[in-house]
C-alpha positions, -999 to 999 in steps of 0.1 A, spaced: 488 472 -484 461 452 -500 450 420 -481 440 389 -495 425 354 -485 423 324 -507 412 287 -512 429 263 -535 418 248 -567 431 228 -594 463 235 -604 451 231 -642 431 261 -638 461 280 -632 476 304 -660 510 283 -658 531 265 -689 522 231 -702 557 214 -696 553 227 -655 518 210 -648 532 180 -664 556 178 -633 533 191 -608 511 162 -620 541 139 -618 543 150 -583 511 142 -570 501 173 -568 465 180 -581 445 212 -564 467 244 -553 468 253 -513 453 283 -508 487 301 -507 496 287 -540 464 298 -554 468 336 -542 503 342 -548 513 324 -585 490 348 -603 505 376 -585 542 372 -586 533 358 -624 514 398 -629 549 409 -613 535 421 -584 555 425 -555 535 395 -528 534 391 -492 525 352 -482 516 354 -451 512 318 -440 521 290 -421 548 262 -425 541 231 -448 516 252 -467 534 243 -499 555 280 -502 583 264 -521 558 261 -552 539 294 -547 577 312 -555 596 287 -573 572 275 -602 564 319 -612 600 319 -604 609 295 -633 578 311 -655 596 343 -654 634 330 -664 644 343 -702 659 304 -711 682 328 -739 702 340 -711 715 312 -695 740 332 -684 722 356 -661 709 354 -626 678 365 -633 658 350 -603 676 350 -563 662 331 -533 673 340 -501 665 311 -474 679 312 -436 696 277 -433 713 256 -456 689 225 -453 658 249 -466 679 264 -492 690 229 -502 650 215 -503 639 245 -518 667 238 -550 656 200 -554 621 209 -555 622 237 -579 644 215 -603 617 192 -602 591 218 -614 614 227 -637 623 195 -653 604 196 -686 617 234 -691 647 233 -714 679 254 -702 663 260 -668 697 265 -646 697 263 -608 726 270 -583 726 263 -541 749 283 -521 753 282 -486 782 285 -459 802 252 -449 801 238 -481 828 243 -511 829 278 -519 853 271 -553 826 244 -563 803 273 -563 820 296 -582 824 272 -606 791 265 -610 781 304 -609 806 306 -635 788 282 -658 754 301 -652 726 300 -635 689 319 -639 681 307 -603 704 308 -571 693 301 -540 713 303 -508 715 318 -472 724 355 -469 761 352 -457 775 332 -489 755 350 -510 770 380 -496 804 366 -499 797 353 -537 784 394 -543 819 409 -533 838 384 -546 821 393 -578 811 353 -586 775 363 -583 761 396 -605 733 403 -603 723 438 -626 700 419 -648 679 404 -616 643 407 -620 629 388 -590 643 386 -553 628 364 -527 627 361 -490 620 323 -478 609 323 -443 616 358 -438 607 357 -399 632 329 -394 663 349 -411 653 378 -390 654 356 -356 685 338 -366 707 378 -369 703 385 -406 683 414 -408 718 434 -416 727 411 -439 694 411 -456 689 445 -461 726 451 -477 714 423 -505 683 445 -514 700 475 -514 722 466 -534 702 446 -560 690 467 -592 661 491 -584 627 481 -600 631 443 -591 602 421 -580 600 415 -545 588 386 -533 587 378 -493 568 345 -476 564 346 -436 545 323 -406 547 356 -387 548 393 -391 563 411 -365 575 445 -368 609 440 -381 591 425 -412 567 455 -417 598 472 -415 613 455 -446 583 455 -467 576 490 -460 613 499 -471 620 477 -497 587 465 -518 560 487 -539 527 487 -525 528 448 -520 499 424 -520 492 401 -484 482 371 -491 472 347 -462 473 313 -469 449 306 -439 432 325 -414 448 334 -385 417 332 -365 410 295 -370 427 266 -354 468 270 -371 475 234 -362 463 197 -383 430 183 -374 453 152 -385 478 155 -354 466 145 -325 487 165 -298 494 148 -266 508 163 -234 523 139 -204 535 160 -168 565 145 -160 581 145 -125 608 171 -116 639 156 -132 620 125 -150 612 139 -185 639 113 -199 625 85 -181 594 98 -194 606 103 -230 618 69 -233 586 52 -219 566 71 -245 595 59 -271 586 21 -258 553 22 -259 544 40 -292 577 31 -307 576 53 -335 594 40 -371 602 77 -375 603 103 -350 618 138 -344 624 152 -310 625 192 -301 653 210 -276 656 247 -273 693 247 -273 721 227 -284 739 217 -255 703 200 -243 709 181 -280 737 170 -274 729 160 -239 698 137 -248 710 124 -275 746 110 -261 717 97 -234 697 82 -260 723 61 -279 739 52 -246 700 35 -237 700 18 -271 679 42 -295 690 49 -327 691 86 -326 713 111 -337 715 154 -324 715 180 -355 720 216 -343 737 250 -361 774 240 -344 783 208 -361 799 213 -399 780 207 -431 792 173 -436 781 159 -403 747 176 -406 744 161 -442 757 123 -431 725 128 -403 702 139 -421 709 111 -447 706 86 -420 674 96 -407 659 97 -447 677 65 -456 662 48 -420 697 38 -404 687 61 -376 647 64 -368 652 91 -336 660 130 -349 672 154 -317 670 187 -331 671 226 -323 643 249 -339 670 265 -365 685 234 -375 654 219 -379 640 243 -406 640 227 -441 637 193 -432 612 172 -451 610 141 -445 579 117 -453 566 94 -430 577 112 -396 548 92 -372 556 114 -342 572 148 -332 584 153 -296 583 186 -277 611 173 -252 614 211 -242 587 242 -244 591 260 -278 601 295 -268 581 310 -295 543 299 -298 549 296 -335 574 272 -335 550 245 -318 534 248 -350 561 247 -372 574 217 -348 543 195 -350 538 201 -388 569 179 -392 538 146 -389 507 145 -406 513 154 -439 505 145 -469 469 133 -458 485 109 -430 479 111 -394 505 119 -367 510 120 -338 526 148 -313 542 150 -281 549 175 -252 566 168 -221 558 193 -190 576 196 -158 568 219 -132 541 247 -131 557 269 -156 561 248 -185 521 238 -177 511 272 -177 533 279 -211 516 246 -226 481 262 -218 486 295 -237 505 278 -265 465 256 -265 451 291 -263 469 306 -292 474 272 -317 433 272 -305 442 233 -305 435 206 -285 458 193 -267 451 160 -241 468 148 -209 472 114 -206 487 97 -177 522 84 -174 526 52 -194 532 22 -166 553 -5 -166 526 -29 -175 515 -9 -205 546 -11 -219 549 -47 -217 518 -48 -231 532 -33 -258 561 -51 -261 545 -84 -258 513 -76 -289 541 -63 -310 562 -98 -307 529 -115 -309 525 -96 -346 563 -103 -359 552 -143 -349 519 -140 -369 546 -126 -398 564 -156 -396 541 -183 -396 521 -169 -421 546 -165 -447 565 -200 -433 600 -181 -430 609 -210 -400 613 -237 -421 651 -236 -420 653 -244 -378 636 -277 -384 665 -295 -373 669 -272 -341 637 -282 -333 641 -320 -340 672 -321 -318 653 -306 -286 624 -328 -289 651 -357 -294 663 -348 -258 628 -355 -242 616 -318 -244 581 -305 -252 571 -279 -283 553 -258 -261 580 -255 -236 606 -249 -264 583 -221 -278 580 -203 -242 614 -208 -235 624 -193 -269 601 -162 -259 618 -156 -228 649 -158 -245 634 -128 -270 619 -109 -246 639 -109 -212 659 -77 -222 624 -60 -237 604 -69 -204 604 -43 -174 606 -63 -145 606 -34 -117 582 -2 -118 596 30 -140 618 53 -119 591 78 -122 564 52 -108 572 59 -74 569 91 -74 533 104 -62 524 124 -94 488 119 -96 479 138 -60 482 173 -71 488 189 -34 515 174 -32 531 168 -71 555 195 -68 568 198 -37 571 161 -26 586 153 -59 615 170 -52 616 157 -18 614 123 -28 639 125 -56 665 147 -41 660 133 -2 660 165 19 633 146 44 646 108 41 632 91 60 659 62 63 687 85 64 704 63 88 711 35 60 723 65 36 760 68 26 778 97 14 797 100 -18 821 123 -35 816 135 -72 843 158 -89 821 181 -104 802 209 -95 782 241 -100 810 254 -123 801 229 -149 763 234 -146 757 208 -127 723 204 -112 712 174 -91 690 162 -117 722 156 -143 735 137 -110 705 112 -103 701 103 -138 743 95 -144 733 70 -114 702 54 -128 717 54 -163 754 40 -152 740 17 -126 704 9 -136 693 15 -103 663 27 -92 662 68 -84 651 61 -51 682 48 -32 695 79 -45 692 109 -11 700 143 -3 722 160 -29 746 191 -19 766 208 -52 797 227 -45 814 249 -74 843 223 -78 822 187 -66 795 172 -53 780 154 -25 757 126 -30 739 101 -4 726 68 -15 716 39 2 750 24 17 734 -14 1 747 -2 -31 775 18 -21 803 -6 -38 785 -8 -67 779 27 -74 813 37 -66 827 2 -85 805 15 -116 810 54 -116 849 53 -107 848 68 -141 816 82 -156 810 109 -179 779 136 -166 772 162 -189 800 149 -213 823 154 -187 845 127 -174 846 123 -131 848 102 -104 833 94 -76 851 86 -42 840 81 -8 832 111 12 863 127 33 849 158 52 865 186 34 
């Protein structure tokens, strides 16, 4: 296997047609990436091509514009070129932007496929022709035995974030297509990793391939343009954390990272019921609800994406000011992949990571080691910065106003307060406390009371102080009954923030917490008793509805 390293150039140097640098020019695009610049001449020689890079390297173009140089236009009814891509949001990017590259070629025909979506649509399409599907392995699988797709005059197959299908459970699926594809076809395959299952593939099912790297893998894999953050958050805090960071960056755009989808679901049902415009997007929910998100989030009616790894893959969507890493990624990789989501395009961005407990500290360090990135602590934001915050940001939509004169039309609101005796500076601070009461924090964070900055005791007294296994007022604690327990997956931190969130009381009249498999006990300050139990007669933890009674020994 021959190995290759490259470094971008124009793209008008490149061997390519006329009518396809007239839409890469119409794109923006001017000089190659260094992927692009080792793989087009390659796949164009008909070579079969390794691209061994990183995501948002611009792999989309390095296939898809030799893809659509290497289409016979007098055969619009063959499928001469097949993509293979592991989600349906990727396979649906990679179509729009190899239509675009194609848009000055005449008779240039391409078709998406993917599960969830209209298979008869499809076939009716496929039955039309097309030179270039794209689509994830299962439906194409599906469109091969139903006989919709044939493919015996193929001459290029390619393998779109080969690593990813193989993580996700294709690797059967995958390896059915290519063997049963025509022999002699081009092989094409694009990967952020290699592990061993890929060497397996390439070794099996491509001629003497061609690696290409896109960058080294020795220098720093992350955007000098990113500046990665990291904030330790207090055992069962990193929500109250996430949302302070939320307040006092507020992003216009921003995409948050979970490891599963139940933790999607969990934060963002959270999210919206603080306020945030956020919506979850994970591999469970059907095509048409993934589809209305994601148009939300492009069209601004939401600015807060929740997302798993998977579901995640494919997005690309501009002006994204801040990725969140509200979990660890379980892969080093995707931290990469996560964080390239901002800063593109030659803008800055900003990312991230929340860390509770020694473990996830010690995972953040060797994720430093390998991205060879840095990544900066900064201290828990505080109340009073986020008032701060808060308070210059109002001070800029004023500045708006006055200089454009967009006020004009409360004249007479004006005139009729002054009329009853009152003074213009009065009116304008009572006005602001109007605006601003529901922005301003008026007690300390829940997670300002904690003593996080002393590290002998950050750990253990955390949970001491949270949970209250050493209260020291125990004697003005009450006990309360929840109906749910360790058979739902109930942890004492799901319990202590349905409180806070339900009550908007402070996490430390909250005590010691016992969980049983069928409820839970709870002690809280006996001041707020009737309130609590007033507020969560009915409350819903973990999605779940319960209630919660006064304690009866059982």
């Amino acid at each position: 296997m021959e190995n290759m390293e490259k470094q971008g150039f124009s793209f008008e140097k490149l061997a390519i047609s006329p009518e396809i640098k007239k839409a890469v020019a119409e794109m923006g695009f001017i000089n190659t990436t260094p992927i692009q610049e080792g793989t087009i001449p390659l796949i164009m020689a008909g070579k079969d091509v390794i691209g061994y890079s990183q995501t948002g390297t611009g792999k989309t173009a390095a296939f898809g514009i030799p893809a659509i140089e290497k289409i016979d236009p007098d055969k619009p009814k063959e499928t001469q070129v097949l993509v293979l891509c592991p989600t349906r949001e990727l396979a649906v990017q990679a179509t729009e932007e190899i239509k675009k590259f194609a848009k000055y070629k005449k008779d240039i025909h391409t078709v998406c496929v993917y599960g969830g979506d209209s298979i008869e649509r499809q076939i009716r399409e496929l039955k039309r022709g097309a030179q270039i599907v794209i689509g994830t392995p299962g439906r194409i699988m599906d469109h091969m035995r139903r006989n919709t797709l044939k493919l015996q005059n193929l001459k290029m197959i390619i393998l779109d974030e080969a690593d990813e299908m193989l993580n996700i459970g294709f690797r059967e699926d995958i390896e059915t297509i290519l063997r049963d594809i025509p022999e002699g076809k081009q092989t094409v395959l694009f990967s952020a990793t290699m592990p061993p299952a890929i060497v397996a593939i390439t070794k099996k099912f491509q001629n003497n391939p061609i690696m290409v790297r896109g960058q080294s893998h020795t220098q720093g894999l992350t955007v000098p343009a990113i500046e990665q953050i990291y904030y330790e958050a207090p055992i069962g805090h990193k929500e109250d954390v996430l949302c302070s960071i939320l307040n006092l960056y507020d992003p216009k755009r921003s995409m948050i990272f979970c490891n599963t989808k139940k933790m999607v679901d969990e934060l963002t049902e959270n999210l919206q019921a603080k306020g945030y415009l956020a919506e979850g997007l994970h591999g469970d929910m059907r095509q048409t609800a993934r589809s209305q998100v994601m148009n939300k989030f492009k069209n601004g009616k939401i600015n807060i994406l929740i997302a798993t790894d998977v579901a995640a893959r494919g997005i690309d969507v501009e002006d994204i000011e801040a990725v969140f890493n509200y979990d660890i990624p379980n892969d080093q990789e995707y931290y990469i992949h996560r964080i390239g989501r901002t800063g593109r395009a030659g803008k800055s961005g900003k990312a991230f990571t929340i860390v509770s407990g020694r473990r996830q500290v010690y995972a953040l360090r060797d994720i430093q080691r390998f991205t060879k990135a840095q990544i900066c602590q900064k201290p828990l934001p505080s109340s009073k910065e986020i008032n701060q915050h808060q308070i210059n940001k109002f001070v800029e939509m004023i500045s708006e106003v006055l200089n454009h004169k967009k006020y004009q039309s409360y004249e007479n609101i004006i005139d009729k307060l002054t009329e009853q005796g009152f003074e213009l500076k009065d009116i304008a601070q009572s006005l602001l406390h109007l605006q601003l009461a529901g922005e301003i924090i008026t007690e300390p964070l829940a997670y300002e009371n904690l003593q996080y900055n002393n590290p002998k005791t950050k750990y253990a007294e955390n949970r001491t102080k949270q949970f209250g296994r050493k209260n020291a007022s125990a004697k003005n604690m009450t006990r309360l009954t929840i109906n749910i327990g360790s058979k739902k997956g109930i942890s004492p931190n799901h319990i202590v923030g349905a409180i806070a969130q339900a009550t908007g009381l402070p996490g430390k009249i909250i005590g010691h917490i016992d969980i049983h498999p069928d409820y839970s006990l709870v002690d809280v300050d006996k001041h707020y008793e009737a309130q609590i139990l007033s507020i969560m007669k009915k409350c819903k933890i973990k999605g779940i509805m319960t209630s919660t009674t006064p304690y009866k020994n059982k």
